[in-house]
C-alpha positions, 0 to 999 in steps of 0.5 A: 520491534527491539523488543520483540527481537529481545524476547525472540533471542531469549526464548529460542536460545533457552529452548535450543540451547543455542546462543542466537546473538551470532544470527542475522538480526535482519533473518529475525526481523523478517521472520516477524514481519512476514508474520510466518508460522514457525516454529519458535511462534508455535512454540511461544504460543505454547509456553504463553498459554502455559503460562495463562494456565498456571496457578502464578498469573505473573509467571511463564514457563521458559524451557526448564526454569520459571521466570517472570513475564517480560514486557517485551513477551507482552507485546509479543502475545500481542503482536501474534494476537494481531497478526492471527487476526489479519490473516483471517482477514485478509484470507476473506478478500477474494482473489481476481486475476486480471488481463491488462492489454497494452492500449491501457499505458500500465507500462509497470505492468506491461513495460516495465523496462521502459523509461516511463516505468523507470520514471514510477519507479523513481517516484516510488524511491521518492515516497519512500525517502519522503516518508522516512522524514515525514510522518505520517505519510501513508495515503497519498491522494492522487488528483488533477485540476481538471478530467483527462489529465491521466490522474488514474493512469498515475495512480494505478502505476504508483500503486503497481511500482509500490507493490513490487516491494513484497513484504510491504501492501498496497491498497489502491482505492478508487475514491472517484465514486461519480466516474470511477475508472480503475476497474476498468484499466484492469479490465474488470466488470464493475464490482461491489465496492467502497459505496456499498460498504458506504451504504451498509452497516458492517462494521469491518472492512468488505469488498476488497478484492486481491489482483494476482498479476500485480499483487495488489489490493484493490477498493473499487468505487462500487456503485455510488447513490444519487447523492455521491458527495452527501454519502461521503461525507456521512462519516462512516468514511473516516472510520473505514480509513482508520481500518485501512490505515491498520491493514496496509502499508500504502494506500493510493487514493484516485480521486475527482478532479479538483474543479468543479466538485467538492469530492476532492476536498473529503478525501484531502482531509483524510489524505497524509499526502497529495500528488498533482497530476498536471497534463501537457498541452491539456492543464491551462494555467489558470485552471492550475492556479484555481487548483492549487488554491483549493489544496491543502499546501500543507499537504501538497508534496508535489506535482507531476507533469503528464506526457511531457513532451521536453524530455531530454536525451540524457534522461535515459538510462543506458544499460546493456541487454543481450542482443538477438543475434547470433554470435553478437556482442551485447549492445547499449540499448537507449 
């Protein structure tokens, strides 16, 4: 990226003869990372297809004098090759608005000032902190020893809290191709999805749609084939990560439960990270002890229990909101 920036500062100041060093360096970063089309990429772009033109293939034309291609303006024309190639991409997926009704516990998307978005919030810090020291760790399984223990509710909220950082994708996948449940958390219709493709021969990714009110992507499960295990395990599976490894910046993974089925240990193998889901009241010990044995511990960078019950009062957070009433004073709202 220091590169990058290197060949920004030079051909924006030979061009403008303004000295740019004084600039924000994090305004120029975000400039790349936002892939916007301004005007010093219009003007790159410009001076790279002089310089491919011209009779010296080892010279480029900047402002009024001729210098040598730089390393570091090679992996720009790269990085714009790259970034035009994604938006046209990413201009194909189709976008869906969707209605969540409060019964659905999306609380990061239909509470988000209570104490369980709070919570997701936290985790989210988490991942990102953890990941900074573990490389690495871009898709994060999301599974539970057993069904009902809340493993696609968690998954969905990570993914939402996650996507609230805008410069950053989220792609939530529903890889639980046997029961999958994530279309309908967001109350949508069964839709085309990771079996199709699956069982398709394209080559680039399909069948990926763009939730509006949440701004995230969504893989949903798609209709699976009477062999779901069999139809994971065919290979094309492991080529469709590396794909979507390319095109987002976290990938949350809804899988089966661990027992009794196998499905879970396909996508542990391609998995960076795995977070287990345990219920309170519902997880029996035995049945978390047979799980555990069953994951990759290498893998494993925690666990989360699921409608606790022991929460103290000191693990709210006070903090002050306007009252209702007229002409009173603000108060501290648990």
């Amino acid at each position: 990226m220091s590169l990058i920036f290197d060949a920004l500062q030079r051909s924006e100041g030979e061009r403008s003869g303004v000295d740019l060093r004084a600039a924000a360096a994090t305004e120029l970063l975000q400039l790349v990372e936002r892939h916007s089309v301004s005007q010093w990429e219009t003007a790159v772009k410009t001076e790279l297809s002089n310089a491919r033109e011209s009779a010296d293939p080892d010279t480029t034309l900047l402002g009024q004098g001729v210098q040598p291609i730089s390393e570091a303006e090679e992996i720009l024309r790269a990085e714009l090759s790259r970034n035009d190639e994604y938006r046209d991409l990413f201009s194909q997926f189709q976008s869906i608005q969707v209605q969540v009704s409060g019964d659905q516990q999306l609380v990061c998307l239909t509470d988000n000032e209570s104490l369980a978005a709070e919570k997701f919030r936290f985790l989210g810090v988490r991942l990102r902190h953890l990941r900074r020291e573990r490389q690495p760790l871009k898709k994060i399984l999301i599974t539970s020893t057993i069904p009902r223990e809340g493993k696609s509710t968690v998954a969905v909220n990570l993914a939402c809290t996650l996507a609230q950082k805008k410069q950053q994708r989220t792609l939530l996948l529903d890889g639980d191709v046997r029961r999958p449940a994530l279309s309908q958390l967001f109350g949508l219709e069964r839709m085309p999805g990771l079996c199709e493709w699956l069982q398709g021969d394209a080559s680039k990714v399909t069948n990926i749609y763009r939730l509006e009110g949440p701004d995230l992507w969504l893989l949903p499960a798609g209709s699976a084939s009477t062999n779901p295990l069999e139809l994971l395990q065919s290979g094309r599976l492991s080529a469709l990560m590396d794909q979507l490894v390319g095109l987002f910046d976290w990938i949350i993974i809804d899988s089966p439960p661990v027992l009794p089925l196998g499905d879970t240990s396909v996508w542990s193998r391609l998995a960076d990270g795995i977070l287990l889901v345990m219920r309170q009241g519902v997880t029996e010990k035995r049945q978390l002890l047979r799980g555990l044995e069953a994951l990759d511990h290498k893998k494993l960078i925690g666990a989360l229990l699921n409608c606790s019950q022991s929460s103290a009062i000191n693990d709210h957070y006070y903090y002050y909101r306007p009252s209702t009433a007229s002409g009173a004073d603000n108060q501290a709202l648990e």
